[in-house]
C-alpha positions as CSV (number, residue, x, y, z in Angstrom):
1,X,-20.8,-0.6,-7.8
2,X,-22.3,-2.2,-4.7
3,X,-22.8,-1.4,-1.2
4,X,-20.1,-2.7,0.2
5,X,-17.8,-2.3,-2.3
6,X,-18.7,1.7,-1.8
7,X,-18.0,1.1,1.4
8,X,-14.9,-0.5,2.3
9,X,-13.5,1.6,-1.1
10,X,-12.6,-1.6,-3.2
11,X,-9.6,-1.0,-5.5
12,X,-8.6,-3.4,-8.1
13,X,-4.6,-5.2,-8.4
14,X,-3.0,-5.3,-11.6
15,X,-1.9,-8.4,-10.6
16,X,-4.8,-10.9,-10.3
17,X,-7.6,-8.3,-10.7
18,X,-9.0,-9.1,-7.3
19,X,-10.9,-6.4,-5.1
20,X,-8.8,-4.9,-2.1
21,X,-9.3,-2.9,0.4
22,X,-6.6,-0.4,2.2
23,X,-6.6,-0.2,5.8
24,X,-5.4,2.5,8.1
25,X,-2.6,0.7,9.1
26,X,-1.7,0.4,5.0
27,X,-0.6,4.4,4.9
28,X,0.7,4.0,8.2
29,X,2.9,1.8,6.8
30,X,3.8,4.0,3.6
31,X,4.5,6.7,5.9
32,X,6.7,5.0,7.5
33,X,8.5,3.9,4.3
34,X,9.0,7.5,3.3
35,X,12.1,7.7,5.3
36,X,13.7,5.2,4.0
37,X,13.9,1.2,4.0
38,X,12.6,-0.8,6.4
39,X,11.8,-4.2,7.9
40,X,8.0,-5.5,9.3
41,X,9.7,-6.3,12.8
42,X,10.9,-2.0,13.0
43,X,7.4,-1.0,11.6
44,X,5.3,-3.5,14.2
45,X,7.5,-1.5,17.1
46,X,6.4,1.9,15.3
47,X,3.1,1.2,14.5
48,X,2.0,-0.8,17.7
49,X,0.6,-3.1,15.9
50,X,1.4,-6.9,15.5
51,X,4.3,-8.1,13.1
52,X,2.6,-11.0,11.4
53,X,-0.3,-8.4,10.7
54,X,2.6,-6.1,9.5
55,X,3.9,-8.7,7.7
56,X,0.9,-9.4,6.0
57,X,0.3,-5.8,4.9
58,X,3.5,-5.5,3.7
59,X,2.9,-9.0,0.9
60,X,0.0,-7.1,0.2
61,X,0.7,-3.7,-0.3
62,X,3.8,-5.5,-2.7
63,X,1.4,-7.3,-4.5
64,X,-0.5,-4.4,-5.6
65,X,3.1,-2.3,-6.1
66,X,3.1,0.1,-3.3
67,X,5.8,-1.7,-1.9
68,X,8.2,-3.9,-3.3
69,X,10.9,-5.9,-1.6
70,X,14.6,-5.4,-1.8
71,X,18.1,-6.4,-0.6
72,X,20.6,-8.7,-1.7
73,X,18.2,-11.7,0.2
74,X,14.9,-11.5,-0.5
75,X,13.7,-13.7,2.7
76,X,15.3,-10.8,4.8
77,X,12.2,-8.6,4.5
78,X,13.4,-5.5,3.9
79,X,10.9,-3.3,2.2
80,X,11.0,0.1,0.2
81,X,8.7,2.7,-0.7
82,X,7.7,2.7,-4.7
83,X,6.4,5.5,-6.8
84,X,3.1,4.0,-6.7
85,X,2.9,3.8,-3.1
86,X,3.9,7.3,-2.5
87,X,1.3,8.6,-4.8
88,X,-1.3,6.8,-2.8
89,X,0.0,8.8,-0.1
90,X,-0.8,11.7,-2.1
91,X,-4.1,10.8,-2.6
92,X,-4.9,9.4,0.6
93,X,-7.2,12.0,1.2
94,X,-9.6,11.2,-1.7
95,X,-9.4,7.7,-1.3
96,X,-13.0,7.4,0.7
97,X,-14.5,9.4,-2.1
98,X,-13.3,7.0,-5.2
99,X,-14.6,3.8,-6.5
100,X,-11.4,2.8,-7.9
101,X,-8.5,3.6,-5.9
102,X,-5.8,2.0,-8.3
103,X,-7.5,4.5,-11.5
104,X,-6.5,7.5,-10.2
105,X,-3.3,6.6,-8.7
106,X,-2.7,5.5,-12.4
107,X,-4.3,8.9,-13.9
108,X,-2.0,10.8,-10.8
109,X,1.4,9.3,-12.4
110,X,0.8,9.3,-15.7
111,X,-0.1,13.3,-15.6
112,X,3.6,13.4,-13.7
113,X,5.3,11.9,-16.7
């Protein structure tokens, strides 16, 4: 893998197999999520950081399943926690030392089941 890809830790989505990168702000988020369901204008408060950039995090972090969306209106915004997103939270801590992020959260769940 390349330079930069080394070191900004590029993951890949299931979805459109595009390179991502996490940011801090991206577990911050997840942690937040762990006690329960939430909106981006609670987690901007929370965080201290701004809610379009919240909001932003949050369409991404769904599009790579960490996240997904819920409630009986989707344009409300509420946003839950998925099993995929807490085991990144699990394996936060090796995620500057891995190529591919999205692997081993994929080799982490499927040695649960």
């Amino acid at each position: 893998m390349d330079t930069l890809a080394n070191t900004y830790n590029q993951v890949t989505t299931g979805k459109n197999d595009e390179p991502m990168l996490l940011r801090p702000v991206d577990f911050s988020i997840l942690d937040e999520l762990t006690e329960g369901r939430n909106v981006g204008a609670n987690l901007h408060m929370s965080l201290d950081v701004s809610r379009p950039y919240v909001n932003n995090r949050l369409g991404q972090l769904a599009d790579y399943g960490l996240v997904r969306r819920v409630g009986p209106n989707e344009s409300v915004g509420l946003y839950e926690i998925t099993d995929r997103g807490r085991a990144a939270l699990e394996l936060r801590d090796e995620y500057a030392e891995t190529e591919d992020f999205d692997a081993l959260i994929d080799d982490y769940l499927d040695a649960e089941d």
